[in-house]
N, C-alpha and C positions, 0 to 999 in steps of 0.2 A: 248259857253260853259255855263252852268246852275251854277249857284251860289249852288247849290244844293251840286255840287261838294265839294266842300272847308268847307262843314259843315260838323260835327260828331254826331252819335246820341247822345242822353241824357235819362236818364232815364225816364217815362212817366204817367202823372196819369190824372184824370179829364175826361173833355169830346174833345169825339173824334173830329176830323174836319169836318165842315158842309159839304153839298154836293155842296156849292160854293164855299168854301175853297178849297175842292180836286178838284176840275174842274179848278182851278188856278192854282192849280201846276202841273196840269196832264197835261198843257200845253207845263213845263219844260222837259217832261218826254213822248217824242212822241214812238207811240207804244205800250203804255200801255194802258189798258182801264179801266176801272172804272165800275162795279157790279151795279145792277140797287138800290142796297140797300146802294151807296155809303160808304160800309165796309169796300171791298179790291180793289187792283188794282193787275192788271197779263197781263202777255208778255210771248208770247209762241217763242222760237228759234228754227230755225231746222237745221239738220248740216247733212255731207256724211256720217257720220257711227258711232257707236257706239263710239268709241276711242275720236272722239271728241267731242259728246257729253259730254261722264265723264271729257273727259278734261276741259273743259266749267265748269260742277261741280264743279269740283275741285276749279279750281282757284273762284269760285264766294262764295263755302264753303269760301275760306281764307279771301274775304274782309267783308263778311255778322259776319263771326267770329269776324273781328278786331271792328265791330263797335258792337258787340253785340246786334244785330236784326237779327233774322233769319226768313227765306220764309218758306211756304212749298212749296214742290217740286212734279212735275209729270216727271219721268225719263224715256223715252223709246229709244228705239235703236238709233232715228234718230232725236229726236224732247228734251225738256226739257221749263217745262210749271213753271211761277215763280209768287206766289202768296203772297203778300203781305197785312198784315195790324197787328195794335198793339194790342192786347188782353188785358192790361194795360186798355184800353180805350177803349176796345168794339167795334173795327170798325179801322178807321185812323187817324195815325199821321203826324207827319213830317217826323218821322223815316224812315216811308216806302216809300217816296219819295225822303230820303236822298240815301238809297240802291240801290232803283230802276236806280236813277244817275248814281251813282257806279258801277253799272252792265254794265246801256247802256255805259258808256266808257270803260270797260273792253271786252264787247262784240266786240267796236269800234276798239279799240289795236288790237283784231287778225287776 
C-alpha cells in the first residue's frame, strides 16, 4: 500500500513538481502515465457497460469531492479516461498523486 493513501490534499501554490519529482511518485501510482510535458498524469478504465461505468463515476466523484481536487473526465459507454494535474501550480502536485491513490484502491475494492 502507497503511503499516498493516508495523505489528504492541501491547498496548493508555487511551483509545480519537476519531471523527477513526478516520476517518483508515479512509481507509487502503477497504471498511470505521465504527459511528455510532465503537467498531468491519466489512467484510462474500461468496464462491461455503461452502468458501471457511471458507477465507477460516481463513487470516484465522492472521494475526488472529499479531498477537494477534482479530474477531468472522458466518460464513454464502456471505458472512463482520469486526467489529473493542479492548475494552482500550472502542471503537478502532490495532490494529483494523492487521488490518483485514492482511485487505484477504489478501482481495487470492486
Amino acid at each position: 500500500m502507497t503511503a499516498l493513501l493516508a495523505m489528504s490534499c492541501q491547498p496548493r501554490t508555487g511551483a509545480a513538481l519537476s519531471r523527477a519529482e513526478a516520476e517518483q511518485l508515479l512509481r507509487e501510482i502503477p497504471g498511470w502515465t505521465l504527459n511528455d510535458t510532465a503537467s498531468e498524469i491519466t489512467r484510462t478504465w474500461k468496464f462491461a457497460d455503461y452502468y458501471e461505468t457511471l458507477a465507477f463515476v460516481n463513487a470516484l466523484a465522492w472521494v475526488v469531492h472529499r479531498e477537494d481536487h477534482h479530474p477531468e473526465l472522458g466518460v464513454s459507454y464502456n471505458r472512463c479516461t482520469v486526467r489529473f494535474s493542479t492548475h494552482s501550480v500550472h502542471g503537478l502536485s502532490e495532490n494529483d498523486f494523492i487521488c490518483a491513490a485514492k482511485i487505484d484502491a477504489l478501482s481495487a475494492a470492486a
